[in-house]
TIDREN-964836 format. One record per residue: x, y, z of N, C-alpha, C, O in turn. Coordinates in steps of 0.2 Angstrom, whole numbers, plus 5000, padded with zeros to 4 digits. Layout:
N
XYZXYZXYZXYZ...
//
This chain:
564
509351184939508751164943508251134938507951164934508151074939507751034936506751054938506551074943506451034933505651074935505250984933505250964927504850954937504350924936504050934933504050994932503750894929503450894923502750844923502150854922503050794923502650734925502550694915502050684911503150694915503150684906502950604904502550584908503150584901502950524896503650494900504150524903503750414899504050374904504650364900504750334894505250394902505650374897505750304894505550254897506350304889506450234887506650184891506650124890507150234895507650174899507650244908507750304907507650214912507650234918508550204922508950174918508550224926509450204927509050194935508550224937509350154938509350144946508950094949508850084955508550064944507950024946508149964951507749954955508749934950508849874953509149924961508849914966509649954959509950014965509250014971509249984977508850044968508450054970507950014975507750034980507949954973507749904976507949884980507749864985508549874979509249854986508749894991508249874995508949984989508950024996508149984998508249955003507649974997507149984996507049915002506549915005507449855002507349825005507749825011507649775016508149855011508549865016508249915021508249915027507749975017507350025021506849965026506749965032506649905021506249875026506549825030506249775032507149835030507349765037507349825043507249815049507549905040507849935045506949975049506950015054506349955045505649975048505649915054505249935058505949855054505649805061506249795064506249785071506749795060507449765065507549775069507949745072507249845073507449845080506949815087506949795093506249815081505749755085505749695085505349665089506049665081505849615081506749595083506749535085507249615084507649625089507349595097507349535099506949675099506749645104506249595106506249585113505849565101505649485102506149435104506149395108506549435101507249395098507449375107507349325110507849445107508149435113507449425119507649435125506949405119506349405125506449345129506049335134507149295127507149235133507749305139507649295145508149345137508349385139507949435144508249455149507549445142506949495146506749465153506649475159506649415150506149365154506749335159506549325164507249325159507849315165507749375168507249375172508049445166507749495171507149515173507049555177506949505172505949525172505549455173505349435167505349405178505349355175504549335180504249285181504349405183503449405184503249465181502749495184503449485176503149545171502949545164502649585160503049465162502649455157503149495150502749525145503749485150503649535146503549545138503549595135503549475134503449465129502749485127502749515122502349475130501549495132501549585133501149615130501649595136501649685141501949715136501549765134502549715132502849745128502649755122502849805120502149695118501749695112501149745115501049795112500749725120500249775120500449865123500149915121501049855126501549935126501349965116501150015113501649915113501949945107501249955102501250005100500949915102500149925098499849985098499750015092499650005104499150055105499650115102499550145097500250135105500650195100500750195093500850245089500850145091500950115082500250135081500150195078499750105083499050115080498850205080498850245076498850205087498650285089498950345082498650375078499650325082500250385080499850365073499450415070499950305071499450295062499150335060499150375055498550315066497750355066498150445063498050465057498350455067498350535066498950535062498950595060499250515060499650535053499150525045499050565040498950455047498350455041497950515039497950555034497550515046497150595045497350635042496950665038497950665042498450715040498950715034499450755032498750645031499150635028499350685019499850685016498850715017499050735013499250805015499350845011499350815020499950875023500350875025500650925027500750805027501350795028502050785024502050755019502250805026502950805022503250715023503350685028503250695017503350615018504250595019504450545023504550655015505250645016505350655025505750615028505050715027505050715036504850665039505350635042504450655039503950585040504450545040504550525046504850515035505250455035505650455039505650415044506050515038506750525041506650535050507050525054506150545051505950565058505750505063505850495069505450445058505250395059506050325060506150275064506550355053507150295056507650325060508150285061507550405063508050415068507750405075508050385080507050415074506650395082506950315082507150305087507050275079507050195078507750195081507950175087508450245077509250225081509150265086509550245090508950335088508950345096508750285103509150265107508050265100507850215104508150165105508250145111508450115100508950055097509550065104509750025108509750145102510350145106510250165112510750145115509750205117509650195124509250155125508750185127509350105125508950035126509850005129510049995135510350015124511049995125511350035132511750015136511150095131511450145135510850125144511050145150510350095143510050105149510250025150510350015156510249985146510549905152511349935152511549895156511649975151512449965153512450005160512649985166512250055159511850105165511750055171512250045175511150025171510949975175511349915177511249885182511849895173512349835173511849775171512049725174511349785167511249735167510649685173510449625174510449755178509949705182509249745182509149805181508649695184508149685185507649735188507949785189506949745189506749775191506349815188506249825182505749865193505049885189505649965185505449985180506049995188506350045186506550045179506450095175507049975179507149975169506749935168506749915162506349925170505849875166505249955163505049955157505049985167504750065166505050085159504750085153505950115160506050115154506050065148506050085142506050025148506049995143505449985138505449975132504749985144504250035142504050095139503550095135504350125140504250185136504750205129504550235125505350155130505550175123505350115117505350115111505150055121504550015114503850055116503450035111503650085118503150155113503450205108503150225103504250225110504450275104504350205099503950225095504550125098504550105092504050095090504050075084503150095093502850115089502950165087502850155081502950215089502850285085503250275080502950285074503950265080504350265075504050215070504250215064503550155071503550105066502850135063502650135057502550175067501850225063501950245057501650245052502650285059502950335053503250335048503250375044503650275049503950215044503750185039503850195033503450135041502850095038502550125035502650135029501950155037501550205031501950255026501750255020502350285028502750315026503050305021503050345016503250245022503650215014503150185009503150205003502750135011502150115008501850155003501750144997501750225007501450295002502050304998501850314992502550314999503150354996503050314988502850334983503150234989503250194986502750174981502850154975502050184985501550184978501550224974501050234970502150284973502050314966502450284961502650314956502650214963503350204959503250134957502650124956503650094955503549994952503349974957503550004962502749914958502749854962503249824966503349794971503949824960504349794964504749824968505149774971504749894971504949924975504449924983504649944988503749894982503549884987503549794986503549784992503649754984503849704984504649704990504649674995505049734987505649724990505549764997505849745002505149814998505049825004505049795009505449795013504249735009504049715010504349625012504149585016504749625008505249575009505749595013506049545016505949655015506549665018506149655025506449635029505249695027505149705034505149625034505649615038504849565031505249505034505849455033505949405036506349505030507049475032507349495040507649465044507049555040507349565045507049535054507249545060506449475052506349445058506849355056507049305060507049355050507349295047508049325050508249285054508449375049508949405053508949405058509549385060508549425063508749435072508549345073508849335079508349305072508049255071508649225071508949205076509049215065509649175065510249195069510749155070510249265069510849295073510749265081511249245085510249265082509849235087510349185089510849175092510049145086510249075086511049035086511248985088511349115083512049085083512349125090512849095093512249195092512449205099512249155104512549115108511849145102511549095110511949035111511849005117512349015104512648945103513548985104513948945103513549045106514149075105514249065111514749025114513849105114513849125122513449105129513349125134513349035125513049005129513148975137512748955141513948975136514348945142514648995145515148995149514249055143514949125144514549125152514049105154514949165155514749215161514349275157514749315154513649295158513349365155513249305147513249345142513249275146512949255140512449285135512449295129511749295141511049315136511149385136510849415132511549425140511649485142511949505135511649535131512849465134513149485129512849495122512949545118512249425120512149425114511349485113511149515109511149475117510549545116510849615116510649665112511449625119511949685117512049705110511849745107512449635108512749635102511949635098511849685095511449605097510749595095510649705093510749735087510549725100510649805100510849835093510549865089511849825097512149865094512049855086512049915083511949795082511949785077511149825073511149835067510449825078509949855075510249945074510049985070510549965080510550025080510950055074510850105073511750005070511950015063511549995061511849945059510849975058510449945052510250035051510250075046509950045057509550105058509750155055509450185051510550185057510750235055511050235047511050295044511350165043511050155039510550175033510550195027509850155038509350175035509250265034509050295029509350285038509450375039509750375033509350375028510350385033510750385028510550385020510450435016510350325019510350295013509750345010509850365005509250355014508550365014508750465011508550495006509150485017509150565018509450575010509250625007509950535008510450555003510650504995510950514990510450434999510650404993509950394987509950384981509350394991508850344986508350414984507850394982508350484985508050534982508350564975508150614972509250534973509650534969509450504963509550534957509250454965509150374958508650434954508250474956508950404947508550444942507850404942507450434938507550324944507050304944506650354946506350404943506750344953506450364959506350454957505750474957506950504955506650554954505950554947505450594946506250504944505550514939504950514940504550554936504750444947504250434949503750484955503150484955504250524960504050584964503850644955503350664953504350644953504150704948503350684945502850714948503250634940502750614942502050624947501450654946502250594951501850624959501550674959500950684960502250734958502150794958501550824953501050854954501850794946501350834942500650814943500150844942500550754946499750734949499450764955498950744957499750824958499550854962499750834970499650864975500150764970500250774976500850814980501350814978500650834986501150884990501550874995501850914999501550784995502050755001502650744999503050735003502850744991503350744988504050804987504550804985503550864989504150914986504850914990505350924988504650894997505450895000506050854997506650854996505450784994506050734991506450774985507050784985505850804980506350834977506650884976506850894970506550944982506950984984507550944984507950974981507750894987508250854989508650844985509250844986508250834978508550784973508650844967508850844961508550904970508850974964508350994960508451034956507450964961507050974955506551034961506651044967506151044956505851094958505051084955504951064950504651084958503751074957503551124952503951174953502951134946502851204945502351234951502351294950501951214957501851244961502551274963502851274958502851284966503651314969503651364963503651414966503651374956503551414952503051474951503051534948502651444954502051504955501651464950501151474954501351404945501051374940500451354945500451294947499951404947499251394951498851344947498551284949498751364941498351284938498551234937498151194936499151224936499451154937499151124944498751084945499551174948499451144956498751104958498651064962498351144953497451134956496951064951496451034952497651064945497551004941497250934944496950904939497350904950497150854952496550884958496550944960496050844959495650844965495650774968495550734963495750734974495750684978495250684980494850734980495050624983494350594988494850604993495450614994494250604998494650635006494750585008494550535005495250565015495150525017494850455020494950395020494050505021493550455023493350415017493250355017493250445014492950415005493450375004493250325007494050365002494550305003494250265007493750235005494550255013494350225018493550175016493550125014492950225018492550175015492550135008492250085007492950165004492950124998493450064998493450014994493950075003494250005004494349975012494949955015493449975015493749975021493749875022493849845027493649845015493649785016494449745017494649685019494949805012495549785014495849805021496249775025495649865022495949895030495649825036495849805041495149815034495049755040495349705039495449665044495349675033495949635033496749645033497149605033496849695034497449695037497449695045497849675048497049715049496649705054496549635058496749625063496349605054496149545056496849485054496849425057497249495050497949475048498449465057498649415060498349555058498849555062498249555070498549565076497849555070497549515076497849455079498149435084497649425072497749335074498249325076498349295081498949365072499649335070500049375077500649355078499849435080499949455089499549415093499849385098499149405093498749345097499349295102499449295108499649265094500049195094500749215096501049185100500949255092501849285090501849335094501249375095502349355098502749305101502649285108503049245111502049315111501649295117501649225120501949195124501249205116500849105116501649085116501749035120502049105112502649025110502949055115503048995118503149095118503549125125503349085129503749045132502649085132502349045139502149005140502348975144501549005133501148945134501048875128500548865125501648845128501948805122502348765128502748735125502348755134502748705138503348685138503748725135503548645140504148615141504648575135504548515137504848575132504948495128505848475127506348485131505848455124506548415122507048475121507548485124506848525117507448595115507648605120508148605122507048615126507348645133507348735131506948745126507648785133507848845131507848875124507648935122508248805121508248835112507448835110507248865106506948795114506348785109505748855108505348855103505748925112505548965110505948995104505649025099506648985104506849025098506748985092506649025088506748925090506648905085506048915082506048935076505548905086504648935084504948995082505248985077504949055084505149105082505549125074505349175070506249075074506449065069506149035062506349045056505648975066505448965058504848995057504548975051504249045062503949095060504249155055503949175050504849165057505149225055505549215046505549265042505749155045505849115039505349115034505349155029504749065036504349065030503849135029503549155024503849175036503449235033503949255028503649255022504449285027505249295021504849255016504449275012505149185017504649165012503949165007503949165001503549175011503049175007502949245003502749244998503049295007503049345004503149374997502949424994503649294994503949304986503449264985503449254979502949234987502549194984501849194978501549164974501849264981501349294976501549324969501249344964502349304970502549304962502349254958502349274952502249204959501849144957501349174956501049204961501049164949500349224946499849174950499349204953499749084949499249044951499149064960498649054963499749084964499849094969499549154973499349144979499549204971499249264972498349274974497849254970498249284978497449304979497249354977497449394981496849394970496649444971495949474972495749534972495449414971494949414973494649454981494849434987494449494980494249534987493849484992493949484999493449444987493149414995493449334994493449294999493649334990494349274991494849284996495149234999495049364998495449375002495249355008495549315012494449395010494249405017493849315019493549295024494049275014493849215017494349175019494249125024495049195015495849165017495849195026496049175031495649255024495849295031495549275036495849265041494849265037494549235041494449175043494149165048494749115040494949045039495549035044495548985048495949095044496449085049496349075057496649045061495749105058495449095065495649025067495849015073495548985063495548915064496148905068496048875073496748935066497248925070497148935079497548915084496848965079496848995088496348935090496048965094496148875090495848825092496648755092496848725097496848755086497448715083498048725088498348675090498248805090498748815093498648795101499048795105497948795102497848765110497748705110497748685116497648665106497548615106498448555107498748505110498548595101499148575100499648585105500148545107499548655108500048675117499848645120500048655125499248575121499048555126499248465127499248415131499148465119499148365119499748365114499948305114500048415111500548395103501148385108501248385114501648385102502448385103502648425100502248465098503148435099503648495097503448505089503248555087503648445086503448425079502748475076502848515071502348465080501648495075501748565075501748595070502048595084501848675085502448695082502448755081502848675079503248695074503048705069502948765066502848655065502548635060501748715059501648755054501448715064500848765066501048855065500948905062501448835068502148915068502248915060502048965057502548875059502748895051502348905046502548935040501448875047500948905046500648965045500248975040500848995051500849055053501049105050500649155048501849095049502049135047501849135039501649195038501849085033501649085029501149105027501249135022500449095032499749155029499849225031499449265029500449235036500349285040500749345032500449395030501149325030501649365024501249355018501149405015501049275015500749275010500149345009500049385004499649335015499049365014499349445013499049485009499849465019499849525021500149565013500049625011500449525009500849555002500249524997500449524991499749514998499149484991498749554994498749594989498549574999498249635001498449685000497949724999499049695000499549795000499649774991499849824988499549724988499749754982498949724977498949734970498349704980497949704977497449774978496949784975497649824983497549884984497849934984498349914988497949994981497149994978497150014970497550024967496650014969496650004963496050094960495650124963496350104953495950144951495950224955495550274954496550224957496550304960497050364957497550334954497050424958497650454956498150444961498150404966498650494960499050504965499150504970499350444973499050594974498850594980498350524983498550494988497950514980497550454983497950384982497750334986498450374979498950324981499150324985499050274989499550384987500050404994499550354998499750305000498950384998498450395004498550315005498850285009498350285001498350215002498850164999498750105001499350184996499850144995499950114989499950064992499950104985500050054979499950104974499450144974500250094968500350114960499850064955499750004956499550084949499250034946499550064939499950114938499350014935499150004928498550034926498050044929498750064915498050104917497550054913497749994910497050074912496350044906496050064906495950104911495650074902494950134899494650084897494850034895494050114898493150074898492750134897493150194897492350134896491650144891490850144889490850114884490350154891489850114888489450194885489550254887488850154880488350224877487850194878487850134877487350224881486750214880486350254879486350314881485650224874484950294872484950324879485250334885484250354877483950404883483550374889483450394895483450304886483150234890483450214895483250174899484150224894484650204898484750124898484850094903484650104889484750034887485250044885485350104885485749984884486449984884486449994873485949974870486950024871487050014864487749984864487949924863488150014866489050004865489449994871489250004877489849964870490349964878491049964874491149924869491550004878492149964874492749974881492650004886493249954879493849924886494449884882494449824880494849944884495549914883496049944888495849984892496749914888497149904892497649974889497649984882497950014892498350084891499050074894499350124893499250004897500150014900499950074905499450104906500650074907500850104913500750174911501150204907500250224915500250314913499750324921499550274925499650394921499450404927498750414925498450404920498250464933497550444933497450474927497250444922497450554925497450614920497550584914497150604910497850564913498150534904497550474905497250464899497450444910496850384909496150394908495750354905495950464910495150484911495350524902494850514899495750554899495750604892495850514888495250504886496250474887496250424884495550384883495350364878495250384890494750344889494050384885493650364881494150484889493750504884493950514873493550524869494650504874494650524866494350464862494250474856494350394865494350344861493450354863493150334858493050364867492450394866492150414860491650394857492550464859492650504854492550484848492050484844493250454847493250424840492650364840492250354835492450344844491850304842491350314840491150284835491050384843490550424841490550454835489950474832491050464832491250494826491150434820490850434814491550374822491650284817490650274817490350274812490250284823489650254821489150304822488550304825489650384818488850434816488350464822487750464820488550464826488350484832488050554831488450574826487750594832487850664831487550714837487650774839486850664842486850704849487150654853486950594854487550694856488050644862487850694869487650754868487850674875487850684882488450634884488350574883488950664886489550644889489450654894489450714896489450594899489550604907490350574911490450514912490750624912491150584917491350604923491250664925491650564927491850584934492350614937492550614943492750644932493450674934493150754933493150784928492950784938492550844938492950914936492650964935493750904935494150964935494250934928494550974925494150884924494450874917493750904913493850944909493150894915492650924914492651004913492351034908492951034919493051094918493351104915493251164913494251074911494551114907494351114900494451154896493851044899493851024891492851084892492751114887492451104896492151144895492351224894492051264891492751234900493051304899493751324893494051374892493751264890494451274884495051304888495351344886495151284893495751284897496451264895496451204894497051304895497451264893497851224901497751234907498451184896498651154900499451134899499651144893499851124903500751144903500851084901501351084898500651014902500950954902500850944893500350974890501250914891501350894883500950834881500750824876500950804885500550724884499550754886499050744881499450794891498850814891498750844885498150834882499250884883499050944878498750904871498150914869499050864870499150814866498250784866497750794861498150754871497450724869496950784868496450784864497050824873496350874871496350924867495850964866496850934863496950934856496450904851496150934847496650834852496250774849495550784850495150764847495550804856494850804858494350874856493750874855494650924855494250994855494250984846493951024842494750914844494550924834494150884834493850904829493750824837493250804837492450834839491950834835492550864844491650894847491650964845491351014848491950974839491551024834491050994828490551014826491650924826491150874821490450834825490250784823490150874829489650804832489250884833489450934836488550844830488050894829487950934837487950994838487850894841487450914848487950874855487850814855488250894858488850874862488750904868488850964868488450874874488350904880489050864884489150804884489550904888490050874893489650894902489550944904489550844904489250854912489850804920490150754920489850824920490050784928489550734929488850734929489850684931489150634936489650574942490150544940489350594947489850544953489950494952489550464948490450474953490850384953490250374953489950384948489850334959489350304959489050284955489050224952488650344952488150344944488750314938488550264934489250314938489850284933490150194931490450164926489750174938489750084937489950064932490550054931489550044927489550024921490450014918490749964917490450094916491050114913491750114918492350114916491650114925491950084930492250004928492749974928491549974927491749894928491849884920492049824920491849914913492149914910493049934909493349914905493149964913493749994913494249914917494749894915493849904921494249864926494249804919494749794916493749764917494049724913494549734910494949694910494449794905495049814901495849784904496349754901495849794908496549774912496749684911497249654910496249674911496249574908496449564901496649504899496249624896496249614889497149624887497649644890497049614882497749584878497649644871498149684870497049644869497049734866496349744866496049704869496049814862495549834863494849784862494849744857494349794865493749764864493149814864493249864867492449804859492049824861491349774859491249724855491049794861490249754864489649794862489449844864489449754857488749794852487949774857487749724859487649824856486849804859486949744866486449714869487449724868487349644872488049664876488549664873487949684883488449704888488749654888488549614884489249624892489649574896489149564902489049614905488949494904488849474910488949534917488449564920489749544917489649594922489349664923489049684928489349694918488849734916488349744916488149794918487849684913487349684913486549694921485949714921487149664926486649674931486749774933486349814935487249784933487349854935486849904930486549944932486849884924486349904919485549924921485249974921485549854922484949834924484649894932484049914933485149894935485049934941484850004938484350034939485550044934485550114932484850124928484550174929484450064924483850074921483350094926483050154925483250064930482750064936482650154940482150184943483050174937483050264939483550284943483750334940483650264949483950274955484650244958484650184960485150304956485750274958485650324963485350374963486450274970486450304976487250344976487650314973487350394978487650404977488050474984488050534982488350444990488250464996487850465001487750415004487550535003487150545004486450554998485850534998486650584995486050604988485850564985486150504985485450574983485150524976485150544970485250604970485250524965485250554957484650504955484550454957484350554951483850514946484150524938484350574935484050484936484150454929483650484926483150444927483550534923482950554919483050574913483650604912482550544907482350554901482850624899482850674901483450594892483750664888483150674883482650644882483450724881482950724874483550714868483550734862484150694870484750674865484750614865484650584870484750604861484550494860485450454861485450394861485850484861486350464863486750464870486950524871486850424876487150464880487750414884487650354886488150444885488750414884489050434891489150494894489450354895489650384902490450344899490550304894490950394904491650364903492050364910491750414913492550334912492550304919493150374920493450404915493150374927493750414931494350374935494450334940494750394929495450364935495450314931495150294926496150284935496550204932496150154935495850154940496250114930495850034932496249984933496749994929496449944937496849874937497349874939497549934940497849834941498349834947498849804943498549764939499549814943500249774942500149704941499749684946500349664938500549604938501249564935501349504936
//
């Protein structure tokens, strides 16, 4: 039985590529049963054909995906994520497959009866896309970018998939007797193996890869507890599961609400992404896009080359010039798209097939571009468990600054640290503190940081199991015996700015910098504020009041800066 450790990266990992397959194949099999049933919606609309049902069926499916969210989120770091998953891709081939089992039931006819059902099991696919979707997302920020890349590429292969399978039954079965009936069967049959599939892969193959165990073990030593089933699965064992009580308590998380506020500029942009892009898909091109020369094929082609260039763009952000990561760079792309809902009526009304294609394929482009510039420029700066919560892995960097008792700036320093977790990030940034304090004769220091549980180990002399921790505060307890006058305190993220946006540069640098008497630009106004007295800080206030130690030195909490 293997034991968690949460050690140093080895040199060479095995499964990475492996990995990515399953990783993108998990995500054809998160949509392919809905976007299935987009697919087949000229299908629906022969039997159902005053029910609306490309319209009725998106607003069935929303409020359950949304709802189930809401209340997983909440609970998120009590959930079992391996449960979570698996519970999420068997809800997908149950449904998949009595969708099969209730048209053959019915033979295939009409009415408010299968129409009810059909109702009700695209609400199980929201719930099932609640629990999926977020699901892997969280799994996946403890691990490389390119595993939520490939995810992410896979939930849009899989509408480029039913999209052209689309295309070729309908060109099969087009003269048959039962024609649209046959190829939405076959459309069925085929999500319902993706799905099981994904069961599979997910229950037995991809908790095996020695990446992936590396990165949950990891996980685990960061304190998160959505991980232990994965690797129960995978033979290893957590030291919580050991009885190892101060390991376990070694991280502390911001709660949900605090996440949430601190990125609720991204949650509304993804909000306002998928507003516009259900608005339009697949409702508007079902109804109200008219008549033209395709005849029958012309819903499915919109559709298809929606479904294309989203696939498409989503590799787009691998072009570094291509990539949005400006926060209000983003919410200005995002909100730029509204424009479309004026274009797309205009265009159903006076254009020809040419543009509203041309408009579609727009669509889908901002619709994938923006959605994979946003899931992977957030978020940034957090531990673990606080990944899970919101998705995404970073890069570390460490930042810095001293200032007198004046709370004028003397020093600032930031450099870039590679790939390690939050804990190695807050002891790194404070030992190279350290060592400055020492290089320029420092001798009353006030250290202030925001990692309130490292505070306590480095004031309580606390030991510690991990090897690499041990290691810095080592270095660290040989240093703050040499410095005359050494105060360690706590102080909120908020009060931290400075050495926060110092940290964040760091991530830009190519190697270490440091900054004499004269901040950086960005700094500077944050300075300017922390002088004035009064940082906010929640609900509280902190006052900035007079040391009588003439040096006082803040150092930031957590990782800084995002994969590239």
């Amino acid at each position: 039985m293997t034991i968690a450790n949460g050690g140093e990266l080895p040199a060479r990992l095995e499964g990475k590529f492996s990995a990515m397959v399953v990783c993108w194949v998990l995500g054809l099999g998160s949509l392919v049963s809905w976007n299935s049933m987009l697919t087949i919606g000229d299908y629906y609309y022969n039997l159902f054909p005053d029910y609306h049902p490309s319209r009725v069926l998106t607003l069935v499916y929303q409020p359950f995906a949304l709802g189930t969210m809401a209340i997983l989120a909440y609970n998120e770091s009590k959930i079992d994520t391996r449960r979570r998953n698996l519970v999420g891709y068997l809800l997908f081939f149950a449904s998949t497959f009595l969708l099969i089992v209730l048209d053959l039931v019915t033979s295939g006819r009409g009415g408010i009866g299968p129409y009810i059902g059909i109702c009700v099991l695209v609400g199980a696919f929201g719930v099932a896309d609640a629990h999926v979707q977020g699901g892997m997302v969280g799994d996946l920020a403890f691990m490389l970018p390119e595993f939520i890349q490939s995810f992410l590429a896979g939930l849009a292969a899989s509408g480029a998939l039913t999209s052209g399978l689309r295309l070729i039954t309908k060109a099969a079965f087009e003269k048959a007797s039962d024609g649209l009936r046959k190829g939405a069967l076959l459309f069925l049959g085929i999500s319902t193996f993706i799905e099981l599939v994904c069961v599979v892969l997910y229950a037995y193959f991809f908790p095996k890869l020695p990446i992936v165990k590396y990165f949950r073990s990891k996980a685990a030593s960061e304190g998160s507890k959505t991980v232990k089933a994965d690797l129960a699965a995978a033979g290893i064992q957590t030291r919580e599961d050991l009885g190892d009580e101060d390991n376990a308590k070694q991280i502390e998380r911001l709660s949900n609400k605090q996440l949430l506020l601190e990125n609720i500029d991204y949650a509304l942009d993804l909000y306002l992404i998928y507003v516009l892009t259900l608005s339009i898909f697949p409702g508007f091109l079902f109804e109200n896009t008219g008549e033209h020369k395709l005849g029958s094929w012309y819903p499915l082609v919109l559709i298809a080359a929606y479904n294309v260039w989203d696939l498409i763009s989503r590799y787009l952000p691998l072009v570094k010039f291509l990539k949005i990561e400006s926060r209000k760079g983003l919410m200005i792309a995002i909100l730029s798209r509204f424009l479309l809902i004026p274009a797309f009526y205009f265009t159903a009304k006076y254009g020809d097939q040419g543009w509203m294609i041309l408009l579609v394929s727009f669509l889908g482009i901002t619709n994938g571009h923006l959605t994979v510039c946003v899931l992977t420029a957030a978020p940034k700066g957090y531990k673990g468990p606080e990944q899970n919560a919101l998705g995404r892995a970073c890069k570390g960097s460490i930042g810095g600054v001293f200032r007198n008792h004046k709370a004028e700036f003397l020093l600032g320093y930031a450099e870039p640290i590679g790939r390690t977790n939050s804990v190695i990030a807050e002891l790194a940034a404070l030992r190279r503190g350290l060592e400055l304090v020492l290089e320029n004769g420092y001798t009353n220091v006030w250290l202030e940081s925001d990692a309130k549980t490292l505070v306590d180990i480095i004031v309580q002399k606390r030991q510690v199991k991990n090897a690499e921790l041990g290691r810095h505060l080592h270095h660290i307890n040989l240093i703050i015996p040499e410095i005359n006058n050494c105060v360690v305190t706590h102080i909120y993220r908020e009060g931290n700015r400075a050495a926060d946006k110092l940290a964040q540069m760091g991530h830009q640098l190519q190697k270490p910098q440091i900054w004499w008497h004269i901040p950086p630009n960005e700094v500077l106004r944050i300075m300017h504020e922390d002088a004035e007295g009064e940082i906010k800080a929640g609900n509280q206030t902190i006052k900035v009041l007079p040391f009588d130690l003439p040096i006082k030195w803040s150092q930031p909490g957590g990782l800084q800066g995002r994969d590239s």
